[in-house]
C-alpha positions in Angstrom: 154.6 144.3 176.1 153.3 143.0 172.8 153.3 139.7 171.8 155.6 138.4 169.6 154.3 137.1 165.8 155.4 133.3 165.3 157.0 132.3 162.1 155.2 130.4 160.0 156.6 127.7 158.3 155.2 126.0 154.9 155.9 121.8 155.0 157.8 120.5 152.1 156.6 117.5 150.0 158.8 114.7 150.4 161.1 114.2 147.0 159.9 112.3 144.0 162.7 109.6 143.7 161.8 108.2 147.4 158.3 107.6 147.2 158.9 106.1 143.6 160.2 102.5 145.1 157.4 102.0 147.5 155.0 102.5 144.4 157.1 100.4 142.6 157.2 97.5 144.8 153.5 97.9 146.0 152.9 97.2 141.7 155.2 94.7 141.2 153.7 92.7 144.4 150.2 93.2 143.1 151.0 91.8 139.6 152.9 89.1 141.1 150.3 88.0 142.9 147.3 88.2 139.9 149.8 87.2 137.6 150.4 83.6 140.2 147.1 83.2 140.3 146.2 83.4 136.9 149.0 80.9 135.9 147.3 78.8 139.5 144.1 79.2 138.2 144.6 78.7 134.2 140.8 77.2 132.4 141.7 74.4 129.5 140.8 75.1 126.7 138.7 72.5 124.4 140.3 71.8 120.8 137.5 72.8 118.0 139.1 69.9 116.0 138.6 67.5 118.0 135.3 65.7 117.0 135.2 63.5 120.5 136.1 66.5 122.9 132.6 68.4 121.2 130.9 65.6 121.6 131.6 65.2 125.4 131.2 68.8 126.1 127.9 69.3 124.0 126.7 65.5 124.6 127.9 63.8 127.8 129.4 61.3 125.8 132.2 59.4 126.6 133.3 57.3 130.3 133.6 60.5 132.4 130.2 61.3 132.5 131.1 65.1 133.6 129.4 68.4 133.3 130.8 71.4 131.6 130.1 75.0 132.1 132.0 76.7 128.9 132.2 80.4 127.9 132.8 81.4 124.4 135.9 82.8 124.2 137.6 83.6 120.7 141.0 81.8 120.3 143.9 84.1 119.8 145.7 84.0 116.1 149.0 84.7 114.9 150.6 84.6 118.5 149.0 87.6 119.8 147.2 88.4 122.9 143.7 87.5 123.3 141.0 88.9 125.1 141.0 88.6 129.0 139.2 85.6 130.4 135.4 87.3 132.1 136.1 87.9 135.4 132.6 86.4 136.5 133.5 82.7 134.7 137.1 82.8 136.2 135.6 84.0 139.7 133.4 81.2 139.5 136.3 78.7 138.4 138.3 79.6 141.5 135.6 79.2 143.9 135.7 75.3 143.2 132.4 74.9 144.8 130.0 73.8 141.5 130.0 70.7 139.9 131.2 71.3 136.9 134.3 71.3 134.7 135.2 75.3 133.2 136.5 75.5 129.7 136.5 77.7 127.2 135.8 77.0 123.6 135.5 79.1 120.2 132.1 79.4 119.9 132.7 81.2 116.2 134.5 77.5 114.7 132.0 76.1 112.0 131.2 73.0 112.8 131.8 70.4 109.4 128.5 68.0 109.9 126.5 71.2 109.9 128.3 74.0 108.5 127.0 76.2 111.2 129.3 77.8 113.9 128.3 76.9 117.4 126.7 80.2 118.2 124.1 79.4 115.6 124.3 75.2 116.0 122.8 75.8 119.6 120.9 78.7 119.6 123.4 80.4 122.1 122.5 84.3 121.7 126.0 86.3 120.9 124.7 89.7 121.5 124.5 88.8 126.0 128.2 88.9 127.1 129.6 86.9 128.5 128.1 83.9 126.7 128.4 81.3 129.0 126.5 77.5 128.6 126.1 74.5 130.5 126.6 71.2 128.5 127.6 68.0 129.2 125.9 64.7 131.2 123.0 67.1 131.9 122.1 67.2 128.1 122.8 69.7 125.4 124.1 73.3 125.6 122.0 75.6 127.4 122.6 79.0 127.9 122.8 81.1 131.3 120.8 84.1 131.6 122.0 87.1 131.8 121.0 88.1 135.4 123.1 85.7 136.6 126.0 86.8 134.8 126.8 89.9 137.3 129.1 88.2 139.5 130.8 85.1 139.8 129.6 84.1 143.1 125.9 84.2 141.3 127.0 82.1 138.6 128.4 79.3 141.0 124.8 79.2 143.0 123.0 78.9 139.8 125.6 76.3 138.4 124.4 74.1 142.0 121.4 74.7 141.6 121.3 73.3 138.0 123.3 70.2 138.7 123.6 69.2 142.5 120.3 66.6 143.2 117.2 68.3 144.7 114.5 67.2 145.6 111.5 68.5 143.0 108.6 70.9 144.0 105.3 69.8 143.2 102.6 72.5 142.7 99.9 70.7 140.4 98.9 67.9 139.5 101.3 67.5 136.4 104.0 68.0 138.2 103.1 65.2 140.5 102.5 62.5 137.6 105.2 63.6 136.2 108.0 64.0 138.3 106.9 62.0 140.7 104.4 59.2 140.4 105.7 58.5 136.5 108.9 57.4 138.1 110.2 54.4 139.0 110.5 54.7 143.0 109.7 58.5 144.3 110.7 59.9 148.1 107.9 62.2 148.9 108.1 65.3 151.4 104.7 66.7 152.6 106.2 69.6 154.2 103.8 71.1 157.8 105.5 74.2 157.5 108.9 75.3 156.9 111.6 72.9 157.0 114.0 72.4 159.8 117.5 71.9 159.6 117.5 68.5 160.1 114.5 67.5 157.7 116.8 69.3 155.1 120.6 67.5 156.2 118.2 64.4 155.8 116.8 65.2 152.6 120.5 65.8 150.9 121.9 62.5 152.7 118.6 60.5 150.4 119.1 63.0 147.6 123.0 62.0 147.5 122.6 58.2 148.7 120.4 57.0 146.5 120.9 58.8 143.0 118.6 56.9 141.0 115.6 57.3 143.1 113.4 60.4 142.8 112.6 63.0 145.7 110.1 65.6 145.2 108.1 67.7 148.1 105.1 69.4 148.4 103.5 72.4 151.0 100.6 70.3 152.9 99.8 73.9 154.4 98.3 75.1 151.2 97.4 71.9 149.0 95.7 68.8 149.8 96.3 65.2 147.7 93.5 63.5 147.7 93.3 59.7 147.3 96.4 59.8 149.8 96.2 61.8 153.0 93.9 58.8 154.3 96.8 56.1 154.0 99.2 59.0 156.1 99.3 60.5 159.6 96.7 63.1 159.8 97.8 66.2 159.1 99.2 68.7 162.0 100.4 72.0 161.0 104.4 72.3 161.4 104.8 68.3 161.8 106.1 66.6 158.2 105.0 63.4 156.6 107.0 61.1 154.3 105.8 58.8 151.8 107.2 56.3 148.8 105.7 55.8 145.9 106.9 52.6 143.5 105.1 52.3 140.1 103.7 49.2 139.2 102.8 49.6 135.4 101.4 51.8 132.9 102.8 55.4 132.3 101.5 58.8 131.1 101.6 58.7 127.6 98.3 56.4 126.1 100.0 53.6 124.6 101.9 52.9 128.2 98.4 51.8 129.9 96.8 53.4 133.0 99.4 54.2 135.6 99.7 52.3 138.6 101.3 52.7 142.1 101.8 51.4 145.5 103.1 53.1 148.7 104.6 53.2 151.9 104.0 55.3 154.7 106.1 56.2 157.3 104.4 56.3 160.2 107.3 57.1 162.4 108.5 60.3 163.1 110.5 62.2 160.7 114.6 60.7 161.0 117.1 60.2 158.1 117.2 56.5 159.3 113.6 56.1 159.3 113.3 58.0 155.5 116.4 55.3 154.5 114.4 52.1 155.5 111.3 53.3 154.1 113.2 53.9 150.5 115.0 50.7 150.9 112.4 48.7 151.2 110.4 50.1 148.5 113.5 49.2 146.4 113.5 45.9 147.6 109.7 45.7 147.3 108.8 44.8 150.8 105.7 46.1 152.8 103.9 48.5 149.9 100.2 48.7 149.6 98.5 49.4 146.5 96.5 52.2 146.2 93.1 51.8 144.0 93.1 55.4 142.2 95.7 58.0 142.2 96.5 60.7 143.8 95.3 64.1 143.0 96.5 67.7 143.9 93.5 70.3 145.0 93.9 73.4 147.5 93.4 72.3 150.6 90.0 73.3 152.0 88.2 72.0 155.7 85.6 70.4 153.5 88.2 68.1 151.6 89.7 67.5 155.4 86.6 66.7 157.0 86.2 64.3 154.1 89.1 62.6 154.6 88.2 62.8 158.3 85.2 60.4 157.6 87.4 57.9 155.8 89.4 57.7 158.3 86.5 56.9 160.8 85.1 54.2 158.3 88.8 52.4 158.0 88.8 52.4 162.0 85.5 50.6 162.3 85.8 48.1 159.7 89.4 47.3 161.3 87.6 47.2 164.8 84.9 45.2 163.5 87.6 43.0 161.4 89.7 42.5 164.7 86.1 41.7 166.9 85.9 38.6 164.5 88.7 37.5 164.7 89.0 37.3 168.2 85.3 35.4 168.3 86.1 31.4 168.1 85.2 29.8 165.1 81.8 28.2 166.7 80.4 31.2 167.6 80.0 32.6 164.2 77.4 30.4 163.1 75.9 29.9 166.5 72.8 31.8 165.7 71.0 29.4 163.5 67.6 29.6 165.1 65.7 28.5 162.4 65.0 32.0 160.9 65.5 32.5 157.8 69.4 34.8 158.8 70.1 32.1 160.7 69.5 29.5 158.1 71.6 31.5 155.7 74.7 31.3 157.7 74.4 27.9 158.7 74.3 27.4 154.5 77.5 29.5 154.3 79.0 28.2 157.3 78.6 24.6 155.5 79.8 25.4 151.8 82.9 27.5 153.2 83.7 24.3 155.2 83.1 22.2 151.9 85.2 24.2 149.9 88.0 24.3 152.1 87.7 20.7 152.9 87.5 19.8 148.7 90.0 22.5 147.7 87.0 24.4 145.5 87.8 27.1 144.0 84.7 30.0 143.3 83.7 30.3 140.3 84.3 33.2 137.6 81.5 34.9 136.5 82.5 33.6 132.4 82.4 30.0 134.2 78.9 30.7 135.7 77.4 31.9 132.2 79.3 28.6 130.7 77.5 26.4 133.5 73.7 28.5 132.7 74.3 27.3 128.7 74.8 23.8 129.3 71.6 23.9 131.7 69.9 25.2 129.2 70.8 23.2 126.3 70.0 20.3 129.0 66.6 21.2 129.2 65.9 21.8 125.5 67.3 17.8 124.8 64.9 16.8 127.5 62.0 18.8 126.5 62.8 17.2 122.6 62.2 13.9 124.1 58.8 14.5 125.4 57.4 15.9 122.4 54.2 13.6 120.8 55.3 11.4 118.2 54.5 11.3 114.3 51.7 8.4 114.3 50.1 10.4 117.5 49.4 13.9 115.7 46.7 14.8 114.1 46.4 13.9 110.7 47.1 17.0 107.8 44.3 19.1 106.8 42.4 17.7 110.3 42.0 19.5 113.4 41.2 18.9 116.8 38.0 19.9 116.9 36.5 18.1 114.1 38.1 14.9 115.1 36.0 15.5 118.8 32.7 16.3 116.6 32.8 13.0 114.6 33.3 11.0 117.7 30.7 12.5 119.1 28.5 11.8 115.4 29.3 8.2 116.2 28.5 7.8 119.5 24.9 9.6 119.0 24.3 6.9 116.7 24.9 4.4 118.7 22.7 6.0 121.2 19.8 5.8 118.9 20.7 2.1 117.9 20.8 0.5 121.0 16.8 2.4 122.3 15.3 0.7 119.2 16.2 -2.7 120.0 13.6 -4.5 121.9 14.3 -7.0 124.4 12.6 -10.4 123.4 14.1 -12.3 126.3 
């Protein structure tokens, strides 16, 4: 028997008219919801007119003390539709995280004090789109660059970064007078390695706590500050040190003076509550040690460590030697005066320390010494004066010394000659 041939059957699309309302209500949904969340998420926009509202936004002026992140955006005339907000500046807005105020603003308006527009009053290039600058407390417009324009998640990490406190990163020299050491009380971070979580929860709860202070850090792996890592725990690769620097006086530019500073180390280990005493006492100015030069940045070598290694020696001997002294009683000191000429020195010094102390004398400056050497020698001049020969004693003018000796001697050979020619009648 043969087989039988099956029918084939073609499927039918479905008609038009009922697949039109799911489209419709799957579009009318959708621009419900962007349409809500534009009207939820709606930037202000910052009148050109008014002179005060610039001059917040451009200057920080004003009681709010707030920081502005504005795109130029070209106000729409005559009641009709504008140009749609960029989606990377209104991404950016509705993430919420930066810590800044968005607004938009004509950047085309000419401004009357300089009959410039705003593109050309701040140097804001109009060619890179979108044209977005940060303004406000943090100081005059500045423009974002363009490659972190692609998305708005980009912007908001560079908006942080630009605004939220951080601590500074010091790489030469310059950097650490001048963000650092030039300033009035400075946190410093010598980082062993890379950070751990901790170290950096404790950095942001200084950074945040105490926002007039400055915090900087530096890699101890790869650099080496000289004039400082001998008043510090010695170094240990992955272990962090923490020091606080408070100027004394001077400053950087010429006119300020040399620049001085003092510090405190911590030499606990590394906790948030141990970094907070250390910076409030430096506030409060208790416990800092001055330091006699400054410190210096150089790569850090094993020469430069074994250096510092030797300092380190010399400071624990003197302290030794200081605490062996001190520990001596006070009659044992001097005990060694026998009669040499060491001895006899100390028993000197043993007796004019007691003197002073017993008199309340005070040493003497080296401009009081030099005063003290004049009057000596004008002393001696007045009494040398008064030994001199008087007038009626010195030789007559015209007469010296010698021929006064020869005429005595004229007279006395005469009389010589006198007294052998007389004869003795008795």
């Amino acid at each position: 028997m043969g087989r039988v041939a099956k029918k084939t059957t073609t499927e039918k699309a479905p008609p038009i008219d009922k697949l039109l309302k799911p489209a419709a209500g799957v579009a009318l949904a959708m621009l419900g919801y962007y349409f809500m969340k534009g009207m939820s998420a709606e930037i202000p926009r910052i009148d050109v007119n008014d002179q005060l509202a610039l001059r917040e936004v451009f200057f920080g002026e004003g009681a709010s003390g707030k920081d502005f992140a504005v795109l130029c955006h070209p106000e729409s005339k005559d009641g009709s539709v504008g140009l749609p907000v960029s989606s990377v500046f209104q991404d950016s807005h509705d993430d919420g995280t930066a810590p800044v105020e968005y607004v938009l603003i004509d950047c085309d308006h000419v401004l009357p004090d300089s009959g410039k527009s705003i593109y050309e009053k701040f140097k804001l290039n109009k060619k890179k789109r979108p044209t977005i600058f940060v303004s406000g407390r943090v100081g005059p417009p500045k423009q974002v660059p363009e490659k972190h324009l692609k998305t708005g998640a980009m912007l908001t990490k560079l908006l942080k970064q630009m605004l939220e406190p951080h601590a500074a990163k010091i790489e030469k020299a310059k950097d650490l007078k001048e963000k650092c050491l030039n300033k009035d009380v400075c946190g410093l971070l010598l980082k062993g390695g890379k950070p751990e979580p901790f170290v950096k929860h404790a950095m942001a709860n200084l950074l945040g706590k105490y926002p007039s202070v400055q915090f900087a850090s530096v890699d101890s792996t790869l650099l080496f500050l000289t004039n400082l890592e001998e008043y510090l725990p010695e170094y240990v690769a992955g272990e962090h040190r923490f020091v606080v620097f408070k100027k004394i006086s001077g400053g950087l530019a010429e006119a300020d003076g040399r620049l001085k500073t003092s510090i405190i180390p911590l030499e606990d280990s590394l906790t948030f509550n141990a970094m907070n005493s250390l910076v409030s006492n430096a506030l409060n100015g208790k416990n800092l040690k001055n330091i006699p030069a400054l410190p210096n940045i150089k790569t850090r070598t094993k020469k430069l460590e074994e250096a510092e290694r030797q300092k380190r020696d010399r400071k624990k001997d003197q302290a030794r030697r200081k605490a062996q002294e001190d520990q001596k009683p006070p009659q044992q000191t001097f005990s060694a005066n026998d009669g040499s000429k060491e001895g006899r020195r100390l028993e000197r010094e043993r007796r004019r320390a007691e003197h002073n102390a017993e008199n309340n004398v005070k040493p003497k400056t080296p401009e009081e010494i030099a005063e003290m050497e004049k009057r000596r020698r004008e002393r001696m001049e007045e009494e040398a004066a008064k030994w001199n020969i008087e007038g009626e004693d010195e030789a007559e003018e015209g007469t010296s010394f010698e021929e006064e000796d020869e005429g005595s001697e004229r007279f006395e050979d005469i009389d010589g000659e006198d007294d052998d020619d007389v004869l003795d009648l008795d």
